[in-house]
N, C-alpha and C positions, 0 to 999 in steps of 0.2 A: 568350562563352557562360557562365550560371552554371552553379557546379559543382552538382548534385544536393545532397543530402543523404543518407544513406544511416538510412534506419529498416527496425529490424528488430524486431520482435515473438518472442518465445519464450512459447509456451502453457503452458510449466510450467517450471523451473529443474533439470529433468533436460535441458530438449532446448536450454539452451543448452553449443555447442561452449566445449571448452576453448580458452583465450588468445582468444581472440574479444572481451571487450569491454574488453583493456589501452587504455589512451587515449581510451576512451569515458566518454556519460554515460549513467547506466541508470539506469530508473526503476521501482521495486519495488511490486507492488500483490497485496492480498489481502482483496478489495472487502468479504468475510467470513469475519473480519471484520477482523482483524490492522490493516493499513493505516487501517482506519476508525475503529479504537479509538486505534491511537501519534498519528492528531492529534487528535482530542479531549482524550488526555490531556496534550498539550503545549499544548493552546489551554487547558485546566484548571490547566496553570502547574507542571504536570511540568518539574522542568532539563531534564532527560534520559531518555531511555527505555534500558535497556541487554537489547538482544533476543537469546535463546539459545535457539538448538533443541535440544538435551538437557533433559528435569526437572530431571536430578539436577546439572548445569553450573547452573541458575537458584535453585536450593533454594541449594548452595553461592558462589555471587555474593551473592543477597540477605544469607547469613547473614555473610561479611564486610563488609558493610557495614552491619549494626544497629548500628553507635554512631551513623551519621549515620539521615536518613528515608529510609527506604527502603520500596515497597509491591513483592509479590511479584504478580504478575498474570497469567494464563494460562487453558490447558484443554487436556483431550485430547479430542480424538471429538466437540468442541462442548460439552463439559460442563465446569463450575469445578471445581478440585480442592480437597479437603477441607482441605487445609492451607496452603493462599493466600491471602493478604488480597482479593484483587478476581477476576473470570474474563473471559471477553474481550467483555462486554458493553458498548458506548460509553457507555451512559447510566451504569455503572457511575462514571466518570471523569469527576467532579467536582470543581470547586474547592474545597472541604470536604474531598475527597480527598488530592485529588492537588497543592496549592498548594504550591511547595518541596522535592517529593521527588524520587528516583530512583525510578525503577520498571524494575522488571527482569520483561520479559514471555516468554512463552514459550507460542508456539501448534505446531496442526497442522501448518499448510503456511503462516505468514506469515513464523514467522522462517526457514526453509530459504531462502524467495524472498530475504531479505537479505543471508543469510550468500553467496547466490551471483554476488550482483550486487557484492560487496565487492571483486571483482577491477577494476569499472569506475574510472574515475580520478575521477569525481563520481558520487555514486548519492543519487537523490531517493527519495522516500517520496507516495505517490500515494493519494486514493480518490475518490467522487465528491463528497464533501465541502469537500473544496479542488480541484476540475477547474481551475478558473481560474486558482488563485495556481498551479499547476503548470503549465500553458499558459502564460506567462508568462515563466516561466524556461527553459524547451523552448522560447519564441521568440529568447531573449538569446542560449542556448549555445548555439552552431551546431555544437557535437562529434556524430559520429554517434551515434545514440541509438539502443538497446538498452533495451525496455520486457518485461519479467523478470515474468511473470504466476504467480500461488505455484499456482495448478489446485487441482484435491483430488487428492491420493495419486498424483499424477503422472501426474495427468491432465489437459486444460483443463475450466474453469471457466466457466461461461456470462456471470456475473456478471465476471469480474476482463478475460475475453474481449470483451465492452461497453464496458469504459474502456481498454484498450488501442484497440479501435474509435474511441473518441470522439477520444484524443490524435491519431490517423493522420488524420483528419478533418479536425481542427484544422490539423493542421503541413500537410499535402496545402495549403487555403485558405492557407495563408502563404508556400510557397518551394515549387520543385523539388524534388524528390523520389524516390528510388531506396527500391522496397519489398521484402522477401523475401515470400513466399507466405503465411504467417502472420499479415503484417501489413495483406493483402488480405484474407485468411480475418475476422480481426477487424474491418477495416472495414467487411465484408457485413453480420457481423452485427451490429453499432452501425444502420449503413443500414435493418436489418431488426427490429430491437428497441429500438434507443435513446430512441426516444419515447414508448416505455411502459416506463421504468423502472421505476419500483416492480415491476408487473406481471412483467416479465420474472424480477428478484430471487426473486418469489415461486413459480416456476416453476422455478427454477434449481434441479440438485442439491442443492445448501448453503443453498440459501431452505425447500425444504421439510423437509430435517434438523432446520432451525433452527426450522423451527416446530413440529416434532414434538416438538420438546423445549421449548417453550415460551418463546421469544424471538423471535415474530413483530416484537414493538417495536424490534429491531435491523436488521432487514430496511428498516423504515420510518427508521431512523438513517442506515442507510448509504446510503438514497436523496435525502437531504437535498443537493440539490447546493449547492455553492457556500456552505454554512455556515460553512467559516472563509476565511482569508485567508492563512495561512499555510503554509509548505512546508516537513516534517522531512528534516533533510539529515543523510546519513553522515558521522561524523566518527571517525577512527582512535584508536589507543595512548590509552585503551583505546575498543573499541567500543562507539559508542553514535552517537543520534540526539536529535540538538538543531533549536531552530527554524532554518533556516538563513536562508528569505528571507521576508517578509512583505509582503502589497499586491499587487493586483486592478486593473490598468490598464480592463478592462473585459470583461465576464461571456463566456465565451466557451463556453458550454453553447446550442448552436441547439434553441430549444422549438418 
């Protein structure tokens, strides 16, 4: 008989239990925009991305590091701050930019979802913009997986709620499967929304924040499925997020 798989979804990285994902793989997502922006700027030729949820931890990283390239990158509340080179805009993150540097980012709720998934023993970096190269690797590693959704303010997110859906979808069509409730809860609504993405993004909490402040164009960013090929993976001492895997066996987004 095969063994299940055990998937378990967590809606915000408050409501993942302690010691729960030792020996796992988790996967970090923060559809807006965090996730969506660290692979742009590593498909933009970022080495590395080095993510802090403190300001004043990312003011003090970056400013050790100005003898080498370093871009400071972030926002509170959806907004750039005044004394950062970039804010968390995707299109911001350009090859012009970002070719060669370190960028040390620092958002609302994407780098929290990181720093909490750091306990798992691999931790992927997720949005819909790579769905595929990360299905891919959630096909290879058969570790129970732990997909670590950032919510807003510790809450769920409708948006980051959808690609967790979409991943349980996917892996559900590939193998047996053991799901906790959350990971049912996201599959309904992936079932119930995922085919009108843009649409949904735009309705979502953080779709209409985002546009109230005037970055509808990121909304239409982070709905770009399947634009890169590549997957940022956690790498330790010191922390940071490098390309870990690259390549698309074939597009696993059902339109």
């Amino acid at each position: 008989m095969t063994r299940e798989r055990d998937i378990q979804v967590h809606l915000s990285p408050e409501l993942v239990p302690a010691g729960v994902l030792a020996g796992c793989l988790a996967v970090a997502i923060d559809v807006l925009r965090a996730t969506t922006t660290i692979v742009h700027a590593l498909a933009a030729g970022c080495a590395e991305v080095r993510p802090c949820a403190d300001l004043d931890e990312a003011r003090r990283l970056a400013d050790s590091m100005r003898a080498g390239r370093v871009l400071l990158g972030g926002e509170r509340g959806g907004k750039p701050l005044p004394d950062f080179d970039l804010g968390n805009s995707p299109g911001e993150y350009t090859a012009k930019n970002c070719k060669g540097t370190t960028l040390v980012l620092t958002t609302t709720n994407g780098a929290r979802a990181i720093a909490r998934a750091d306990e798992a023993e691999r931790v992927l970096i997720a949005a819909f913009v790579n769905f595929s190269a990360v299905c891919e690797q959630l096909r290879q590693d058969r570790r129970p997986l732990h997909i670590i959704c950032a919510g807003q303010h510790g809450t769920p997110a409708l948006e980051d709620t959808l690609l967790a859906g979409a991943f349980v979808d996917f892996i559900c069509e590939e193998m047996e499967t053991s799901l906790n409730d959350s990971a049912r809860l996201a599959w309904d609504c992936f079932e119930n929304h995922g085919r009108l993405l843009a649409g949904a993004l735009e309705i979502s909490r953080s779709g209409v924040h985002l546009c109230e402040l005037g970055y509808a164009a990121d909304l239409a960013a982070a709905a770009e499925v399947d634009k890169f090929n590549l997957v940022p993976e956690l790498r330790r001492d010191p922390l940071r997020l490098e390309v870990g895997a690259v390549g698309i066996v074939k597009s696993r987004w059902q339109k």
